[in-house]
N, C-alpha and C positions, 0 to 999 in steps of 0.2 A: 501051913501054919494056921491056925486057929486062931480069929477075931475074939480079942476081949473087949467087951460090949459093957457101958455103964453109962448111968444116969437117969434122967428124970422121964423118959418114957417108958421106962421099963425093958428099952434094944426090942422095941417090936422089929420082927422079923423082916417085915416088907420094907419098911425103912432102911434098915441094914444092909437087906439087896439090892435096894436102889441105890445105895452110898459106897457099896463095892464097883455099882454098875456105872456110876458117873466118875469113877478113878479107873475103870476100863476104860469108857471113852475118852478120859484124857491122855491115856497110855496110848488108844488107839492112835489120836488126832496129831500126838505128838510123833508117833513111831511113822507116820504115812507124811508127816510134817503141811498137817492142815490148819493151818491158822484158823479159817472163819468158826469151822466146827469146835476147834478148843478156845475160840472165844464165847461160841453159842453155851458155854458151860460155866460159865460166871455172870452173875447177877450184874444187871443193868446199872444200879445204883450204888456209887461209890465203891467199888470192890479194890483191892490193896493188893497185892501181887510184891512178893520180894524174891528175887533170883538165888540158886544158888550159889552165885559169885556176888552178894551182899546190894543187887541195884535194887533200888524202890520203885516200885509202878503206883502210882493211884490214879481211880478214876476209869470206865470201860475204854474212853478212848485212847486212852495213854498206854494202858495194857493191848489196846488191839495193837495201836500203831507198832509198839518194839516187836511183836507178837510177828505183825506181819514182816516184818523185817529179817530180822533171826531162825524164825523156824523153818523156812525153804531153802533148805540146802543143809538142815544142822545135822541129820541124820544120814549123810554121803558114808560115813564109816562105821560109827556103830549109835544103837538106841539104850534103851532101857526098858527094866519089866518093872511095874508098878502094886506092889502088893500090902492092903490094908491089912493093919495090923492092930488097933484099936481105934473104936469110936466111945468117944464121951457125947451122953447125950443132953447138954448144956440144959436145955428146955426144948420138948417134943419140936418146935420146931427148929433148932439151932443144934449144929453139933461137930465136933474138934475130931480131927478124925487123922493120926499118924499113917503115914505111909513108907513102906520100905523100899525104894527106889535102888533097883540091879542096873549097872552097867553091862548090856551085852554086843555082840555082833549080832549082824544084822542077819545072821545063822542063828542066832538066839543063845548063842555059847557066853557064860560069865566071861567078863574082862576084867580079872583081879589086879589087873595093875591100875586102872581109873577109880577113883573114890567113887561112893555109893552116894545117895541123896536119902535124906530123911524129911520129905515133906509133911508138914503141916497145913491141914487146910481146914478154914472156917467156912461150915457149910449151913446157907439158910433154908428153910422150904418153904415154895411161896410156890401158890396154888397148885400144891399138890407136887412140887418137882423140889428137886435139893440144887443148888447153885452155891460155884463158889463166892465166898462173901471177902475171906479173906486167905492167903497162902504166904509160907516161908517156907525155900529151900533152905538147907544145912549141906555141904556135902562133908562125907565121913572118911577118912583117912586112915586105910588101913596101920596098924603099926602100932 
């Protein structure tokens, strides 16, 4: 699927691949279920985190702590594939970036019986790197 790209920096390229490249590593961190590494991807100061079963996180520390709790062990059965599918580019440094979130086995085979996730994430750059600032799951129900 082809990224639709908008906004105020015009979707410079390298931007764009770093913004697919930091929703790999969260795909990564989450699929190998690494906590420290998929917190090292969210911005130090006040970041916001909502699940996709509706809990609110604010704050790095409050995001690590559930973080580290929940994700060792989440992936015993099956993970998810993580695929950007539009970035808004709010201002060259900020930018809204949907994501299509697959349920699959850990064979990497779709599991059409699990809903899908439609993450949202608010990403900042700060010197030079993209971080999340802000994220909402949705999960999607087929039917």
């Amino acid at each position: 699927m082809d990224i639709q790209v908008f906004g105020a920096n015009g979707g410079q390229q390298a931007d764009v691949d770093a913004i697919v490249q930091l929703v790999a590593e969260v795909e990564r961190a989450q699929q190998n279920e690494l906590p420290t590494e998929f917190m090292s991807l969210f911005r130090k100061q006040d970041p916001v985190w909502t699940t996709a079963h509706g809990k609110r996180l604010s704050g790095w520390d409050n995001i690590s702590e559930f973080t580290h709790k929940v994700l060792p062990g989440a992936m015993r059965q099956s993970t998810a594939r993580y695929e950007v599918v539009r970035v808004l580019f709010v201002r060259p440094d900020v930018a809204v970036v949907n994501v299509h979130q697959r349920p699959v086995t850990l064979d990497g085979e779709p599991i059409d019986s699990q809903p899908e996730g439609r993450p949202l994430y608010v990403l900042s750059k700060e010197d030079g790197r993209w971080f999340i600032a802000a994220a909402q799951n949705t999960q999607v129900h087929a039917g």
